[in-house]
LODREN-156606 format. One record per residue: residue in one letter; y negated, x, z negated of N, C-alpha, C in turn. Coordinates in nm, 3 decimals. Layout:
BEGIN
  r     n.py     n.px     n.pz    ca.py    ca.px    ca.pz     c.py     c.px     c.pz
  A        Y        X        Z        Y        X        Z        Y        X        Z
...
END
This chain:
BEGIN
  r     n.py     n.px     n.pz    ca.py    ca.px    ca.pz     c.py     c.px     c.pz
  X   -3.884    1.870    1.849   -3.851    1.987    1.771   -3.922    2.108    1.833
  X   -3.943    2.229    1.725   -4.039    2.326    1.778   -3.896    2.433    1.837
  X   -3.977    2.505    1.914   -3.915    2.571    2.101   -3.824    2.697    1.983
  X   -3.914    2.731    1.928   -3.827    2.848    1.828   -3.752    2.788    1.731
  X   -3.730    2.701    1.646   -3.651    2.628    1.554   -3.530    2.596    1.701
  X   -3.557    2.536    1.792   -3.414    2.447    1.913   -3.331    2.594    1.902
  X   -3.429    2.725    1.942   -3.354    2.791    2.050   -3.252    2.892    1.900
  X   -3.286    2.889    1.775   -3.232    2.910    1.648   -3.156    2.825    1.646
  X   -3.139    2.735    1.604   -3.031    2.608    1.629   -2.899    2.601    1.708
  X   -2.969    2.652    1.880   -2.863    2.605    1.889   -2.781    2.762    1.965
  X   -2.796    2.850    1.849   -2.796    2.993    1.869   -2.805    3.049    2.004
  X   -2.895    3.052    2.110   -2.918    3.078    2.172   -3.005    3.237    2.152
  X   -3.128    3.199    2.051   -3.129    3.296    1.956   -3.137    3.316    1.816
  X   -3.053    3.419    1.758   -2.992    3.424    1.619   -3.102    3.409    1.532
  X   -3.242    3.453    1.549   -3.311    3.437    1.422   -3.445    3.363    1.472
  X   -3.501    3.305    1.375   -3.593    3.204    1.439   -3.749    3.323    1.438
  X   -3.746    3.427    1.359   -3.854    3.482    1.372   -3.837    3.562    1.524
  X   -3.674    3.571    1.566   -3.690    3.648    1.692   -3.753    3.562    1.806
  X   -3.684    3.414    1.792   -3.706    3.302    1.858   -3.865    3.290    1.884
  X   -3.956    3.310    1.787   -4.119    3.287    1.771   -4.184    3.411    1.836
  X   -4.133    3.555    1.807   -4.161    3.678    1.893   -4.186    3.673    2.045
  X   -4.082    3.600    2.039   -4.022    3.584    2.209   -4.174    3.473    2.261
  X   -4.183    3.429    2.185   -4.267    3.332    2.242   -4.380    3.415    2.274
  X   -4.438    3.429    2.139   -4.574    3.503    2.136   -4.600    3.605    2.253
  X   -4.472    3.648    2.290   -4.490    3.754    2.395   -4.454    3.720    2.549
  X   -4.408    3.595    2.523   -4.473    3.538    2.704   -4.327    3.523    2.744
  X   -4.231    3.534    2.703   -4.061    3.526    2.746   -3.986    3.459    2.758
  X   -4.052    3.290    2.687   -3.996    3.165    2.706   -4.112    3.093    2.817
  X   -4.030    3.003    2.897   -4.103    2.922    2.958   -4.048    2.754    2.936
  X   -4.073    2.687    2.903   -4.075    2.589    2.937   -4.130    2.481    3.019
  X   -4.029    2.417    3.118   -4.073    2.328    3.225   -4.151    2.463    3.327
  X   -4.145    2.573    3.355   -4.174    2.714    3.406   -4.347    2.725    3.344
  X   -4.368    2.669    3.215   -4.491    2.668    3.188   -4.440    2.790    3.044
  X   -4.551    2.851    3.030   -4.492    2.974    2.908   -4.566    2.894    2.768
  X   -4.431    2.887    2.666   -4.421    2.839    2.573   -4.492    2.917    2.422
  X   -4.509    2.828    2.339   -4.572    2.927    2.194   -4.477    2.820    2.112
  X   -4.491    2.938    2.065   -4.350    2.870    1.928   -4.365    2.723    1.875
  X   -4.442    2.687    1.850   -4.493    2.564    1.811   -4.490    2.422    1.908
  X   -4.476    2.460    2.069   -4.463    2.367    2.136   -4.328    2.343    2.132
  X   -4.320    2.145    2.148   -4.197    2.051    2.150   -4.104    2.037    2.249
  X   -3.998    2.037    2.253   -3.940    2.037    2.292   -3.820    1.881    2.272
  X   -3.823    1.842    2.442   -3.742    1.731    2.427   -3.642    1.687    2.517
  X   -3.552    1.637    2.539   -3.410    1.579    2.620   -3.485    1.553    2.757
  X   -3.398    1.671    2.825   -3.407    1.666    2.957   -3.525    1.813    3.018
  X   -3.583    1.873    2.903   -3.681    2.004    2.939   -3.556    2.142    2.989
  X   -3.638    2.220    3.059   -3.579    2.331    3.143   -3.613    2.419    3.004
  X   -3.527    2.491    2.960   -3.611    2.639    2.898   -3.538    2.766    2.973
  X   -3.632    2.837    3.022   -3.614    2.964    3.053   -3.661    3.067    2.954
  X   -3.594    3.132    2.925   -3.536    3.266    2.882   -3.549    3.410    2.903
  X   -3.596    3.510    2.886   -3.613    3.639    2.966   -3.590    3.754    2.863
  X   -3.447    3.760    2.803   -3.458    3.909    2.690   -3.382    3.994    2.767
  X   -3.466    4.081    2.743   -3.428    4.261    2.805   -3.428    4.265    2.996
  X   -3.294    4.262    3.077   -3.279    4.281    3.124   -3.222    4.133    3.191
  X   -3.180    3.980    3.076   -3.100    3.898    3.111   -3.204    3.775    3.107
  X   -3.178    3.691    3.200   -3.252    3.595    3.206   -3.142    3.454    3.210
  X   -3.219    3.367    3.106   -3.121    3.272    3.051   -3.182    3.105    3.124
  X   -3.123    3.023    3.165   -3.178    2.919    3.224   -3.106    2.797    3.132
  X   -3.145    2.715    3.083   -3.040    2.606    2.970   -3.188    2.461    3.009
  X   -3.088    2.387    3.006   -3.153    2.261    2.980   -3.109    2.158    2.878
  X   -3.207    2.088    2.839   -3.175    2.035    2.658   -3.158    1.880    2.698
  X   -2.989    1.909    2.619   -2.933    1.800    2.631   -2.917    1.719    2.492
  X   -2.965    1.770    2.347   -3.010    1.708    2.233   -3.092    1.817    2.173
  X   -3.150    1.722    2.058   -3.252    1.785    1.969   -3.175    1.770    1.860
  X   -3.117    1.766    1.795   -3.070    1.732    1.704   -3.104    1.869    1.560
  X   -3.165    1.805    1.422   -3.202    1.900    1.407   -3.100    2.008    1.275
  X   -3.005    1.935    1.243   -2.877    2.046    1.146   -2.765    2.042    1.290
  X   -2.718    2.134    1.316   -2.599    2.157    1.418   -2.465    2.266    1.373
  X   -2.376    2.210    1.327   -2.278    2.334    1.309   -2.301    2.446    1.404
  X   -2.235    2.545    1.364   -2.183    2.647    1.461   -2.137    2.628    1.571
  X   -1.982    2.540    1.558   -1.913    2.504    1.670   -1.992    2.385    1.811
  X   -2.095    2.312    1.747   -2.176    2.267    1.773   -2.235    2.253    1.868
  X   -2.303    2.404    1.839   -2.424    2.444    1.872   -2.460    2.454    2.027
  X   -2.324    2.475    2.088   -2.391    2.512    2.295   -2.358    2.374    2.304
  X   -2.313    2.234    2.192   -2.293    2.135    2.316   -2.448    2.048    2.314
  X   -2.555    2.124    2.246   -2.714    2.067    2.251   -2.784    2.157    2.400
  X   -2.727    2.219    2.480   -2.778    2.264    2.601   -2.648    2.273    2.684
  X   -2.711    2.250    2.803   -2.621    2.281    2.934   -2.689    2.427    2.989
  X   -2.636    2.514    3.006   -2.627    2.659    3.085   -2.678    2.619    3.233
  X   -2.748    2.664    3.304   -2.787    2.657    3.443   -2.778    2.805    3.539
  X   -2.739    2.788    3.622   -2.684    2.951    3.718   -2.750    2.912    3.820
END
């Protein structure tokens, strides 16, 4: 699944055009490699995160691609 569609999904972020922004502008990394919207994403990848001031660390524990709401955080684990 593409890095901006997961991180829409699994509301991490609310809109997928914000999700693709983020990319384009260097703010996602995946595996600490910097991501473009279009790269895949699969079970068991690191994504890092960097909006504003907060930096988000999650690792993907499904792809799954319709996810309810209630759903939605049990397709990543949170990392501190």
């Amino acid at each position: 699944m593409r890095i901006d569609k997961y991180l829409k999904n699994s509301r991490i972020i609310k809109r997928r055009t914000v999700a693709k922004s983020a990319c384009d502008k260097g703010l996602i990394k995946i595996n600490e490699k910097i991501a473009k919207a279009g790269d895949e994403v699969v079970i068991g990848d690191i994504i890092e995160i960097k909006l504003g001031n907060k930096e988000i660390l999650v690792k993907v524990l499904s792809v799954d691609d319709n996810v309810s709401k209630d759903e939605a955080s049990s397709i990543y684990e949170r990392i501190d």
